[in-house]
matplotlib code that plots the C-alpha trace (Angstrom):
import matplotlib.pyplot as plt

x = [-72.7, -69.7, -70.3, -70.6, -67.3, -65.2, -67.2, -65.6, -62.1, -61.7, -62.9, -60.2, -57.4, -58.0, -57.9, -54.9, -53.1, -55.2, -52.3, -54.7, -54.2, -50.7, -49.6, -52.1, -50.3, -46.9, -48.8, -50.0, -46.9, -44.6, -46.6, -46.3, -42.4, -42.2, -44.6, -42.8, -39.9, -41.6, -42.6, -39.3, -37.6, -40.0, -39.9, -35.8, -35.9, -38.1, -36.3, -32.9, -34.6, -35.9, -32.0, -29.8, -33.0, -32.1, -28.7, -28.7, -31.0, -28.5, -25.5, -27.1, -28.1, -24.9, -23.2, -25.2, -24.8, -20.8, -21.2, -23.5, -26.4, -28.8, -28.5, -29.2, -31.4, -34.1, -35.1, -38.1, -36.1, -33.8, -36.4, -38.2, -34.7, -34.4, -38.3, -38.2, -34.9, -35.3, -38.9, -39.7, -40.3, -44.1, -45.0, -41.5, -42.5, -44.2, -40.8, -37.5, -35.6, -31.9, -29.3, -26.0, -23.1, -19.5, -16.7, -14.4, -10.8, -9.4, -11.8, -12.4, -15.6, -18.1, -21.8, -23.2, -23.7, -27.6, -29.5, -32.2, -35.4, -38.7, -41.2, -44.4, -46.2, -45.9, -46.3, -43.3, -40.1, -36.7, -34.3, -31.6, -28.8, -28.6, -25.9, -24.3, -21.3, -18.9, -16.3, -13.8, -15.3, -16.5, -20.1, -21.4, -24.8, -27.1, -30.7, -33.3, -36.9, -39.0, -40.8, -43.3, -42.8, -44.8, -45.2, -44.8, -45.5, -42.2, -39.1, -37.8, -40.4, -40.3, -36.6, -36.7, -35.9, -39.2, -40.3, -43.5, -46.1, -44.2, -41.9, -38.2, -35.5, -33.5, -30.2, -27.8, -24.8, -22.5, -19.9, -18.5, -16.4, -17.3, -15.9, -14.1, -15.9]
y = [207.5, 209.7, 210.1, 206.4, 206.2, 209.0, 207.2, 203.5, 204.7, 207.1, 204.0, 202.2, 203.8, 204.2, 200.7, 200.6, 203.1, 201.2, 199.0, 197.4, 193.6, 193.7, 192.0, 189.3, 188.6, 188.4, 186.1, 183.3, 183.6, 183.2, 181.1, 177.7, 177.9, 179.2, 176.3, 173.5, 175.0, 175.0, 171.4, 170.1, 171.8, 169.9, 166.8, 166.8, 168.0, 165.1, 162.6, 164.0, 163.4, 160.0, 159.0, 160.4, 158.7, 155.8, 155.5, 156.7, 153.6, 151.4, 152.7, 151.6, 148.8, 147.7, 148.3, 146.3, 143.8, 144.3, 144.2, 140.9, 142.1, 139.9, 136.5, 134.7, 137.9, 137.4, 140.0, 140.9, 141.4, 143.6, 145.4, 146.3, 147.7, 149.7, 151.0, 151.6, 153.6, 155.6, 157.5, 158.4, 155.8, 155.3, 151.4, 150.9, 147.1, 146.4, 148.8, 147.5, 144.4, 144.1, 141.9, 141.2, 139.0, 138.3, 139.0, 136.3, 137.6, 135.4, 137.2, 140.5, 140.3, 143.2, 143.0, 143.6, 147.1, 145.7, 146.7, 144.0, 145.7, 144.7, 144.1, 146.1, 144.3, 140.3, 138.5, 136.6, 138.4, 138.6, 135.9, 137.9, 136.7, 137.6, 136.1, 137.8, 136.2, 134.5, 136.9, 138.6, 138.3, 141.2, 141.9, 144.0, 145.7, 146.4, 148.1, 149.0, 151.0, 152.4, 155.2, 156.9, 160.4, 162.9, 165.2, 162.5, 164.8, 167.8, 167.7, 165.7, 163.3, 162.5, 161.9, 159.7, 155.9, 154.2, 150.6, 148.8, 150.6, 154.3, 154.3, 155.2, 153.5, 154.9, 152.3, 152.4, 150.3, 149.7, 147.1, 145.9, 143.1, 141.3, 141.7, 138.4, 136.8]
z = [199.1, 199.4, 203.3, 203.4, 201.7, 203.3, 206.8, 206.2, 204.8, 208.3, 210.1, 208.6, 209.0, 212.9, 213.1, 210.6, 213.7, 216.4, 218.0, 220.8, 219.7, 219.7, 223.0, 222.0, 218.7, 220.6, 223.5, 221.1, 219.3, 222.9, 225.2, 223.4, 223.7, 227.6, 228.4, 226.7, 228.1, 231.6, 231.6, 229.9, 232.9, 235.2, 233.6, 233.3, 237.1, 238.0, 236.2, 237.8, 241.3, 240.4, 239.5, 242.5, 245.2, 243.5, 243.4, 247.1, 247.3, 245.5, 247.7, 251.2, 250.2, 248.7, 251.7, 253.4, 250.8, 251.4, 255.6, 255.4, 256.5, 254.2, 253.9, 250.6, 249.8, 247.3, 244.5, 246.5, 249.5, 247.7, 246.0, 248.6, 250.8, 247.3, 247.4, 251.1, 250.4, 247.4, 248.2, 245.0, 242.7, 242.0, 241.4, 243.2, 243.4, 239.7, 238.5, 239.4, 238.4, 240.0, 238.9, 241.2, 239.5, 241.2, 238.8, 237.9, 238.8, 235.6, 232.8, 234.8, 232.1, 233.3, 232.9, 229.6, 227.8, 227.3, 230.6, 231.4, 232.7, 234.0, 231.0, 232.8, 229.7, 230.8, 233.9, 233.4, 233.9, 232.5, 234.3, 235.8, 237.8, 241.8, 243.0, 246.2, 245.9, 248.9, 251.3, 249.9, 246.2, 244.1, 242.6, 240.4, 241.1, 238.2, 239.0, 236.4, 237.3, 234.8, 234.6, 232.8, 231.4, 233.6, 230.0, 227.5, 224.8, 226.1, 223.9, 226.8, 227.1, 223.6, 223.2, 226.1, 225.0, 226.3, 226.4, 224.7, 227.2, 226.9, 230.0, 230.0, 232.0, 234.5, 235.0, 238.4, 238.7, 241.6, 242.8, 246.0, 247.4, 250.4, 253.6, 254.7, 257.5]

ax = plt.figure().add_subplot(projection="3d")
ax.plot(x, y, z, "-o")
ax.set_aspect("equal")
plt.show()
C-alpha cells in the first residue's frame, strides 16, 4: 500500500513540473481575440471599400448630371449609372434609392439630417424626390445602399446601425449646379 502511495505522489508531482499543456492554455485563451480582431479588420476594410466605390460612383455621375448628359433621368436610370460605376455593391439594383432636389436660393434649406433608404422588406418604396433641376440651378445629390454585415456577429458588425432585415446603410451626398445651356 505504501508503494502504491509513494507510486501516485511521484506520479504527481511530475505532472505538477510537467509544463506540456501550456501553449494550449495560452492558445484558447488568445485566439478568440486575434480572430474577432481579424474579421473586424475585414469587415471595417470591406465596408471602407464599399463607401469610396460609391462615392466615386456618385461623383461621375453627378458630373454628368452637371454637363447634361441624361435627360429627365429616371431612378432606374440613375441607379443603374451608379451600379455600373461603383463595382462592388452586391444587389446594386434591389439596394440603392437616390434622391436629387434643387436648392431654393431664398431658403438655402439643405436636405434633411434623416437619410431615406430603400426598405429591402416591402415592395413599395419610399417616395423620394428626383428632381434634376433647370441650368444654372443647384442640386443636391443624396444616395443610400444597404448592405449586409459580412461578420454580423464582429464588434463592428454589431455596432453597425442596421435596418428591419439586419443591413447597415452606407449614405453619399454631393451637389452640383447646372451648366447653363
Amino acid at each position: 500500500m505504501r508503494l502504491l502511495i509513494k507510486k501516485f505522489l511521484s506520479q504527481v508531482r511530475s505532472l505538477r513540473q510537467n509544463e506540456d499543456g501550456n501553449p494550449t492554455v495560452e492558445f484558447v485563451i488568445v485566439f478568440p481575440f486575434i480572430v474577432t480582431l481579424f474579421f473586424t479588420a475585414f469587415e471595417f476594410g470591406l465596408l471602407m471599400t464599399r463607401h469610396v466605390m460609391l462615392e466615386r460612383a456618385v461623383d461621375l455621375t453627378v458630373r454628368d448630371l452637371r454637363l447634361g448628359h441624361f435627360i429627365a433621368p429616371t431612378q432606374d436610370d440613375l441607379r443603374r449609372v451608379i451600379c455600373n460605376r461603383a463595382g462592388m455593391i452586391p444587389k446594386c439594383m434591389d439596394s440603392l434609392l437616390i434622391e436629387l432636389r434643387p436648392v431654393s436660393t431664398v431658403t438655402w434649406t439643405p436636405l434633411g439630417s434623416d437619410t431615406t433608404c430603400k426598405n429591402r422588406n416591402e415592395e413599395i418604396q419610399p417616395v423620394v424626390s428626383l428632381n434634376p433641376g433647370i441650368s444654372n440651378e443647384m442640386v443636391l445629390v443624396r444616395v443610400c445602399a444597404v448592405f449586409e454585415p459580412f461578420f454580423p456577429s464582429t464588434t463592428l458588425g454589431m455596432k453597425l446601425s442596421r435596418d428591419e432585415l439586419g443591413g447597415y446603410a452606407l449614405v453619399s451626398s454631393s451637389a452640383f449646379v447646372n451648366e447653363p445651356s
